[in-house]
N, C-alpha and C positions, 0 to 999 in steps of 0.2 A: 550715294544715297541722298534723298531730296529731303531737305531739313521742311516742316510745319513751315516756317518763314518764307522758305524760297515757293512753296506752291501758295501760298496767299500773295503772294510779291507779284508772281506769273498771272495768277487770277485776277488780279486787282489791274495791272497792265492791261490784259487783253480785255475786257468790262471798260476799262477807259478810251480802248484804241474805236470798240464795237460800238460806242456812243454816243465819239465823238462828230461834229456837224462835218461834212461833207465839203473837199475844198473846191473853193471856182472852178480851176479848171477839171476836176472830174466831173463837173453838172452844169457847166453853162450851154452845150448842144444837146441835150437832148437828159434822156432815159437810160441807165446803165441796165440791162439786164444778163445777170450772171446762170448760168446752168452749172449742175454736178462735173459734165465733163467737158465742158466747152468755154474756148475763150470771151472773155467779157462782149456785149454787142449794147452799142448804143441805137437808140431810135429817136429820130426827132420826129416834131412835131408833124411834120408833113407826112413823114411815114406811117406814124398812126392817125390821120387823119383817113388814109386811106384804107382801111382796115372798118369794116362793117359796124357801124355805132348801133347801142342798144339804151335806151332810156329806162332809168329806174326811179322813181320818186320813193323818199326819204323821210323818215319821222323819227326821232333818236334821240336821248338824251344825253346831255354833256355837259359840262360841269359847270357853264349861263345857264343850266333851261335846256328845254326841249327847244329841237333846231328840225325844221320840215326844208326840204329841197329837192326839185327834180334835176336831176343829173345825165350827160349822155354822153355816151364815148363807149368807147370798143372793150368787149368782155375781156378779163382780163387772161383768160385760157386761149382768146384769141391772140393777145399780145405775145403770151409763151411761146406760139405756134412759129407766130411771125419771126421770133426771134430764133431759135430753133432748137430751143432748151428742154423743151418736152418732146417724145413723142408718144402720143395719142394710140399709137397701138398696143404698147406696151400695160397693160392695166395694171400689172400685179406690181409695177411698181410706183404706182399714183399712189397709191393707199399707205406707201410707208415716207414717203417724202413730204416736203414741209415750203411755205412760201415765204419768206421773209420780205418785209415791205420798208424801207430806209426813207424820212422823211431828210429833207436839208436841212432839218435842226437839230437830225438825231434820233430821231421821233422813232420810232419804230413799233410795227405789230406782225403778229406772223398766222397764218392761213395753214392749213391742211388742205395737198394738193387735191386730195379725195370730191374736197367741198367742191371746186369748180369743176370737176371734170365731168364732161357729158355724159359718162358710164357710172357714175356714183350720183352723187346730191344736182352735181349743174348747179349748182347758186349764182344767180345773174349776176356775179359781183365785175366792177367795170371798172374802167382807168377813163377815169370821166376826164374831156376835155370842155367841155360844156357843164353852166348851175345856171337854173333858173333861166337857160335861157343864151347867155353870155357867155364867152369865147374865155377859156381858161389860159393864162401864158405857160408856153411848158415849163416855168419854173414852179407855176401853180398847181402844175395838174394833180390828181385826188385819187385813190384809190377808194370807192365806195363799195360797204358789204351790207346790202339790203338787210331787211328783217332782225338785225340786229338790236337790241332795247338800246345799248348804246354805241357810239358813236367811238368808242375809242382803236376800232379797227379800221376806221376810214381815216387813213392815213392822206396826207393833204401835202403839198410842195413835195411828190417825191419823187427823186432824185435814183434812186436802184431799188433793184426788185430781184432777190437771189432767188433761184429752187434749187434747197438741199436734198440730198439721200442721206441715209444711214452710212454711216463706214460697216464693210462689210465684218467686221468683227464683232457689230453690235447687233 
């Protein structure tokens, strides 16, 4: 029987393990990107560099002030692709799955895969390697979510990019 203590004991664990920053060597080459049923794949810089860039300019608030930026780098449904975490034929299950975005300091914001996908919303949202211009290092690269009022979904220096499913009991 699990005592009140031991499930806040578990909980409080796994919240410290899911927060904590990211160590060197899991993010000094590249991009971790994870899928539901497939093993972990990294991507460097060079590899999405190759991957069709899309330019979104930016107006958003955040907790300086209003921050404007034009941004450019490859859609982020393109990254999935490449990586080979989604597939695209599949619809009915875009809509119950989720994107999780890990900054290197822990950072974290999460996405509904629905929003990017070409068959639902398409939201330009991109894994900018470029701002204003200037060549991002892939320890800096950004994930940016247009049209948003604020800014706390453009997750910045990140380091993995999970797509969950549902477990199928839920």
């Amino acid at each position: 029987m699990v005592t009140k203590r031991t499930l806040l004991a578990s909980m409080a664990l796994v919240a410290s393990v899911a927060t904590a920053p990211l160590g060197a060597a899991e993010t000094a080459t590249g991009i971790t990107i994870v899928g539901p049923s497939r093993a972990p794949v990294n991507l460097s810089l060079g590899e999405l560099a190759q991957l069709p860039a899309t330019q979104v300019h930016t107006d958003f608030l955040t907790e300086n002030g209003p921050h404007a930026a034009s941004f450019e780098g490859p859609l982020l449904w393109t990254v999935l692709q490449r990586a080979g975490v989604i597939d695209a034929a599949k619809h009915r299950e875009q809509v119950s799955q989720t994107i999780i975005i890990l900054g290197r300091d822990g950072y974290r914001a999460v996405l509904a895969l629905g929003e990017i996908a070409p068959e639902f919303e398409a939201k330009q949202v991109i894994l900018a390697e470029r701002m204003d211009g200037s060549p991002l290092e892939v320890e800096h690269l950004r994930v940016v979510v247009p049209l948003d009022k604020r800014g706390g979904r453009s997750v910045r220096d990140v380091a993995r990019i999970e797509v969950t499913a549902p477990s199928p009991s839920q």
